[in-house]
C-alpha angles and dihedrals in degrees: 000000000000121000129249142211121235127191114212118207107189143123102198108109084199099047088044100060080038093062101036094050094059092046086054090050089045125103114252121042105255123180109240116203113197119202116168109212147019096271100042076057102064096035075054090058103038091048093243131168112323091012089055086120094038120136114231102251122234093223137017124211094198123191115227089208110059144139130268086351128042118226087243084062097048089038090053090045088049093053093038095056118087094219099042101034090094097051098104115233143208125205097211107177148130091251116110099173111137084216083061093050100048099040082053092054092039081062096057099263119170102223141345115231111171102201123246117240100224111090086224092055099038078053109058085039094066086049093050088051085051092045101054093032097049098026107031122032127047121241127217110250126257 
């Protein structure tokens, strides 16, 4: 298995060391970007300012609930955007609003976690996202 590259977008402190915690447990080395909010994510993904010299991730874990810029926003400029639309993306977020969920799938998400508020269980989610999204599908090439 080769390893990937994921972009988190999130704003949580907590969540943050969380996540990257159990990518750190997890099998295979993967590289873990970290923006905190919606606009430090599309600078991320155009490759703007300090990201200037940023890799385009594989996959992106996107927050529905961020700063300057909501996760919908960022999901709809992924999708929109001839060079990002086929990095998959995971709205990973607290919010548990079926009008999030649907809004998120309406802009072409891959897939809705709400994430589980025991660490153990918001641990072995982020593994299972790993699992299936490094072992098991196959991504579209850069």
């Amino acid at each position: 298995m080769e390893s990937i590259h994921i972009l988190l977008v999130e704003d949580n402190e907590g969540d943050i060391l969380l996540t990257s915690e159990a990518v750190e447990e997890g099998k295979i080395l993967n590289k873990l970007s970290v923006v905190r909010d919606g606009k430090e994510a599309i600078d991320f993904l155009d490759k703007k300012g300090s990201f200037a010299e940023a890799n385009t991730p594989d996959l992106v874990l996107l927050d529905v609930n961020l700063p300057k810029i909501n996760g919908h926003e960022v999901l709809k400029y992924i999708k929109q955007h001839k060079d990002l639309k086929t990095i998959p993306v995971i709205m990973l977020t607290t919010s548990s609003s079926q009008e999030d969920i649907d809004s998120s799938y309406r802009n072409y998400a891959n897939c809705y976690i709400t994430k589980p508020i025991e660490v153990e269980d918001f641990m072995a989610a982020v593994n299972q996202i790993e699992e299936f999204w490094v072992n098991l599908v196959k991504l579209p090439s850069k």
